[in-house]
Backbone atoms as SQL, in Angstrom:
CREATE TABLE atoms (id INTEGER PRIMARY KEY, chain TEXT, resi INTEGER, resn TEXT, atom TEXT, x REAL, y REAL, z REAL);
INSERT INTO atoms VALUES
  (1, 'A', 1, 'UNK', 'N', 8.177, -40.670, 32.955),
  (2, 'A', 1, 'UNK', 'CA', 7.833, -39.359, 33.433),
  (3, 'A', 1, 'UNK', 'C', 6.446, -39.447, 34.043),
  (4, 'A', 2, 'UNK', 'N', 6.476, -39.125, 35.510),
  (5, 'A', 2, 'UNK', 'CA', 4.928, -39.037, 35.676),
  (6, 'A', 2, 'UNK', 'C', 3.914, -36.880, 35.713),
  (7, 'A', 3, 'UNK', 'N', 2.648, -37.018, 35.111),
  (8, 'A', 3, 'UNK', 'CA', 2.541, -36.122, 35.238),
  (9, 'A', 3, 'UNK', 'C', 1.884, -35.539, 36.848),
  (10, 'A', 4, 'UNK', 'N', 1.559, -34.258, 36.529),
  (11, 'A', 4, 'UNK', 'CA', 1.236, -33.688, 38.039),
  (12, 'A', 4, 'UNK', 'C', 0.281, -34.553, 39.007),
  (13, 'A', 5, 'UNK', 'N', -0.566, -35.360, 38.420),
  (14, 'A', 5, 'UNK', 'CA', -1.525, -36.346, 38.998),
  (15, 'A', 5, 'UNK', 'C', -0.845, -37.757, 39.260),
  (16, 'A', 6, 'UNK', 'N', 0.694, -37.835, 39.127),
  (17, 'A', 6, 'UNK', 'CA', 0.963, -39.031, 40.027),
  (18, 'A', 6, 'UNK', 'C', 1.305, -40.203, 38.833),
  (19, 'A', 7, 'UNK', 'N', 0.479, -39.859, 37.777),
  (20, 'A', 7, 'UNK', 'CA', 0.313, -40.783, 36.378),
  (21, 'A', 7, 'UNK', 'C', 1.373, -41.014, 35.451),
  (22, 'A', 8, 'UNK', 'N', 1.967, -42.319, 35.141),
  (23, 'A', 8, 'UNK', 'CA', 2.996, -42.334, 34.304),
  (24, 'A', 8, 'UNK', 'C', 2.413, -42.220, 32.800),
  (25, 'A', 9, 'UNK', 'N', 3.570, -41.539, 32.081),
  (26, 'A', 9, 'UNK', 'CA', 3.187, -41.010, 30.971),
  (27, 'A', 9, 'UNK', 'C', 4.444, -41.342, 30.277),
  (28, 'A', 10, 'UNK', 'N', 3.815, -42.443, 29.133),
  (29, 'A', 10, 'UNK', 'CA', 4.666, -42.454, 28.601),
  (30, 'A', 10, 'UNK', 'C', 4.893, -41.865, 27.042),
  (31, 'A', 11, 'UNK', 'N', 4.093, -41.462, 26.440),
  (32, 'A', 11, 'UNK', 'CA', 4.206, -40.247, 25.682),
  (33, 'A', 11, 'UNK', 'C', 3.153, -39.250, 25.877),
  (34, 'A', 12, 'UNK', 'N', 3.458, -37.893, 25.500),
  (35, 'A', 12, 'UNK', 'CA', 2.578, -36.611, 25.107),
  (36, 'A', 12, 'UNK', 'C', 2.841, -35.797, 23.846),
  (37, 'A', 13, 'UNK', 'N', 1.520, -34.822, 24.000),
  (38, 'A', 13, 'UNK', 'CA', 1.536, -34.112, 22.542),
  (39, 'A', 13, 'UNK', 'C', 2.023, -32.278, 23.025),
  (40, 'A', 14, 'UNK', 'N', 2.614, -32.074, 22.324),
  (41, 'A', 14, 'UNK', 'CA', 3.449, -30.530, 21.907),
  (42, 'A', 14, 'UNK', 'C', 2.313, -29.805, 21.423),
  (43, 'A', 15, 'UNK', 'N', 2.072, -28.522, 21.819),
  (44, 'A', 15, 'UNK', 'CA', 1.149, -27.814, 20.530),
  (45, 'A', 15, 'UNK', 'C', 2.695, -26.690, 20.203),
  (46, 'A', 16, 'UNK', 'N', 2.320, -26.678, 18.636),
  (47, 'A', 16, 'UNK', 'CA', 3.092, -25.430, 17.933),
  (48, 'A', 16, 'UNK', 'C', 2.551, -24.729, 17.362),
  (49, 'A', 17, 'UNK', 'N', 1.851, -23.877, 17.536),
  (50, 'A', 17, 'UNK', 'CA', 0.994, -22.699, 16.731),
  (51, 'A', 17, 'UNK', 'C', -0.186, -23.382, 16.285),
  (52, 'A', 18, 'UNK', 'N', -0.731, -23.985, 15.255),
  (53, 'A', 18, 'UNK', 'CA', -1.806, -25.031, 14.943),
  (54, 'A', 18, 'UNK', 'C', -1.305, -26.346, 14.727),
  (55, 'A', 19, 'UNK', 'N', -0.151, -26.699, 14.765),
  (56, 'A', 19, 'UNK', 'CA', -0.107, -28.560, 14.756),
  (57, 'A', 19, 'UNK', 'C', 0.450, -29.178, 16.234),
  (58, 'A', 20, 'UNK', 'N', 0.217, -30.024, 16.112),
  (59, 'A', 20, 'UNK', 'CA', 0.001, -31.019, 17.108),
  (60, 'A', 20, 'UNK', 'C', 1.593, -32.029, 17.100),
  (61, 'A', 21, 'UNK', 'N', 2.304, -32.251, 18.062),
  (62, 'A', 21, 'UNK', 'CA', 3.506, -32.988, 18.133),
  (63, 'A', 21, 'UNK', 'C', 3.501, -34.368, 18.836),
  (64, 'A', 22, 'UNK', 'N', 3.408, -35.759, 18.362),
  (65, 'A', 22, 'UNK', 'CA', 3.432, -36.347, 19.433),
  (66, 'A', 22, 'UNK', 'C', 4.780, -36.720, 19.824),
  (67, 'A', 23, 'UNK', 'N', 5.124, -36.534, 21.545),
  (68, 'A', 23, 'UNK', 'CA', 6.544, -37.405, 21.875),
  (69, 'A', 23, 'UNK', 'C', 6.561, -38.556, 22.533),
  (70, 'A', 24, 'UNK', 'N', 7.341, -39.770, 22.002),
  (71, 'A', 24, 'UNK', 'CA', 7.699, -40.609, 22.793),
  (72, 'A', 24, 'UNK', 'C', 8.361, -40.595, 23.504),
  (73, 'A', 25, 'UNK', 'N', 8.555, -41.236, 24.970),
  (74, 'A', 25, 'UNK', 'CA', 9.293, -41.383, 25.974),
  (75, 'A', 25, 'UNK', 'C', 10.338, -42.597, 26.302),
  (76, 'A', 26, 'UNK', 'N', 9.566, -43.291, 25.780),
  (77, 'A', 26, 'UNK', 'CA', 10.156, -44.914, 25.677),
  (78, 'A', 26, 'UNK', 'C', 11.651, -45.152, 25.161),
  (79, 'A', 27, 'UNK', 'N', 12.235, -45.733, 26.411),
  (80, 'A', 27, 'UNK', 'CA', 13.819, -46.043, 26.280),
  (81, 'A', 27, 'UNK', 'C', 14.519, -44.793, 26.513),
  (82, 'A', 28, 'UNK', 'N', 14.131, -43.786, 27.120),
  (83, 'A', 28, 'UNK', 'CA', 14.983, -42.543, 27.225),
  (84, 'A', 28, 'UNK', 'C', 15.395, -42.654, 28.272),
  (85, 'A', 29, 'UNK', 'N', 17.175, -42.260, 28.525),
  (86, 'A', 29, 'UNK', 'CA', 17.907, -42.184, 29.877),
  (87, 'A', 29, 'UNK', 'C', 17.081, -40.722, 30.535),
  (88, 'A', 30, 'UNK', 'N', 17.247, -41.117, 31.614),
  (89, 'A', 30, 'UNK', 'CA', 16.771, -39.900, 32.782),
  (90, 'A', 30, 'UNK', 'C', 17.950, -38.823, 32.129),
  (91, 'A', 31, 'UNK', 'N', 17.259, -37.346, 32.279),
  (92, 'A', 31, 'UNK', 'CA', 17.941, -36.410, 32.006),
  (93, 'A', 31, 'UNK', 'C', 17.916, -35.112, 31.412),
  (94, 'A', 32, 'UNK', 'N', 18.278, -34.240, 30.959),
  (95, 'A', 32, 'UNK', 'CA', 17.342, -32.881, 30.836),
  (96, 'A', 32, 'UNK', 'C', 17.386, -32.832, 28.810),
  (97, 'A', 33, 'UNK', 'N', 15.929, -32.854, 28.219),
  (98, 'A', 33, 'UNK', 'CA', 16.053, -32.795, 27.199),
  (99, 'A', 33, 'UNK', 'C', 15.002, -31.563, 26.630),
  (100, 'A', 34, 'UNK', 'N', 16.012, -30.935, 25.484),
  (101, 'A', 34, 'UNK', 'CA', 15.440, -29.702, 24.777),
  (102, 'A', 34, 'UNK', 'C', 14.473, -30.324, 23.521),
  (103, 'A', 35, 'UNK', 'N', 13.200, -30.377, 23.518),
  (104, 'A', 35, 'UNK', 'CA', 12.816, -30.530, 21.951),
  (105, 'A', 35, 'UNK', 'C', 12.678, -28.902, 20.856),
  (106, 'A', 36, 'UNK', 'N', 12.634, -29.340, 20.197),
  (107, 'A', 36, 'UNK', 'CA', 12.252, -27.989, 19.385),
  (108, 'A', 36, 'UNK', 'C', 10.981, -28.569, 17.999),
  (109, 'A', 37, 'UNK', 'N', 10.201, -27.884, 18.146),
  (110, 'A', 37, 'UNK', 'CA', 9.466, -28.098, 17.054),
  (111, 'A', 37, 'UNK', 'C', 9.058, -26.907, 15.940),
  (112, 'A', 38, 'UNK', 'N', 9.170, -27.413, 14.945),
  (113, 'A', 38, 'UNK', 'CA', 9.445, -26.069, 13.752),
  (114, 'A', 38, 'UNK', 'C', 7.995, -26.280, 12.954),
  (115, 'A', 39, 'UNK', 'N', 7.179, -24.947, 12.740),
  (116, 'A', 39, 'UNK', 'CA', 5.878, -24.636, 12.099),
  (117, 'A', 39, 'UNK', 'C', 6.201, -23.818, 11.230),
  (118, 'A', 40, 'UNK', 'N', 6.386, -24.028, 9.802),
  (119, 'A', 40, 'UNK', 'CA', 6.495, -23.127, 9.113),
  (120, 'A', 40, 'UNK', 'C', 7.893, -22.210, 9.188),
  (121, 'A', 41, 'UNK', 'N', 7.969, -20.982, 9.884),
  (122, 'A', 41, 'UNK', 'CA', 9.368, -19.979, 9.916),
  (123, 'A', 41, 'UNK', 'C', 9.318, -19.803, 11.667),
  (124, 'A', 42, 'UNK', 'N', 8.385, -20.778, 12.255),
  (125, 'A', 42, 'UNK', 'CA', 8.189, -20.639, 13.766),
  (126, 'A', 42, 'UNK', 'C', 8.653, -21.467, 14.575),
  (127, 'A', 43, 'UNK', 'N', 9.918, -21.602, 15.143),
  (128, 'A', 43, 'UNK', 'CA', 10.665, -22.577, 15.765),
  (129, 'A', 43, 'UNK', 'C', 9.764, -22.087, 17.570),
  (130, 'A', 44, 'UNK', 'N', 9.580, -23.430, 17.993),
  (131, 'A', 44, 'UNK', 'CA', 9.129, -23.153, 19.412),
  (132, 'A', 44, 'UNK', 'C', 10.154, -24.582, 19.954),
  (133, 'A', 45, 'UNK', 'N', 10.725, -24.106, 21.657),
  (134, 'A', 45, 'UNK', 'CA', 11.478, -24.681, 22.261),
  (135, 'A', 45, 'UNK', 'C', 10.780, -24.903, 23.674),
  (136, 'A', 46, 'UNK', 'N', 10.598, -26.029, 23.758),
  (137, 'A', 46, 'UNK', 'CA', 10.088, -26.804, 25.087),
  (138, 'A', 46, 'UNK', 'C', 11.656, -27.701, 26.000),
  (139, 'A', 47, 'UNK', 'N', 11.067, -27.289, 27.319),
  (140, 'A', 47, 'UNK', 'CA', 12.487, -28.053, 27.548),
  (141, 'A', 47, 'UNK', 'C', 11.793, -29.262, 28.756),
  (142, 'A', 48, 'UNK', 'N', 12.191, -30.586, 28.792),
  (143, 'A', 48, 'UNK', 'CA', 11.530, -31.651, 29.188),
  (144, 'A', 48, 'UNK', 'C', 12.654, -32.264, 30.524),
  (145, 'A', 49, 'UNK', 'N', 12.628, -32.672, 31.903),
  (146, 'A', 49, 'UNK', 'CA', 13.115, -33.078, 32.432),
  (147, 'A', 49, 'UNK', 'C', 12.893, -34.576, 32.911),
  (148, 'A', 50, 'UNK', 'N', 13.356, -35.794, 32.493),
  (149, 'A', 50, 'UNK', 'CA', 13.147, -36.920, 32.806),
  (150, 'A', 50, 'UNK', 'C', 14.344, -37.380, 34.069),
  (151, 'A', 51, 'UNK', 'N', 13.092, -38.010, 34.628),
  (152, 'A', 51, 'UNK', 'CA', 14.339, -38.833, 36.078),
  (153, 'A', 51, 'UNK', 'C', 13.453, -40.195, 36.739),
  (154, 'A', 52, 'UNK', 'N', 14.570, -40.942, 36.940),
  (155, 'A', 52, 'UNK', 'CA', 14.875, -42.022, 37.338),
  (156, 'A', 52, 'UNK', 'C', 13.859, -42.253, 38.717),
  (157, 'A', 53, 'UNK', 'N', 13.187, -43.355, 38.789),
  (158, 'A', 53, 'UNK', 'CA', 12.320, -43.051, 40.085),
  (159, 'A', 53, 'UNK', 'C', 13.341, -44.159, 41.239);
């Protein structure tokens, strides 16, 4: 995945209310993926698009 500056990235961090998520990227097929990360009774849903260069 590269971010807006052109830069490959191969993992990043999630914020969920006060904690911190890190994701790996490594070995993932290109393709549209939902994470969800759960804080307590606070489910938050990020949705991530990986593709093939």
């Amino acid at each position: 995945m590269y971010n807006t500056a052109g830069h490959l990235v191969e993992q990043f961090s999630l914020q969920a209310k006060d904690e911190i998520h890190r994701v790996s990227l490594t070995d993932l097929p290109a393709g549209m993926y939902v994470v969800l990360l759960k804080n307590g009774q606070t489910l938050t849903r990020k949705k991530l698009m990986l593709v093939d260069d």
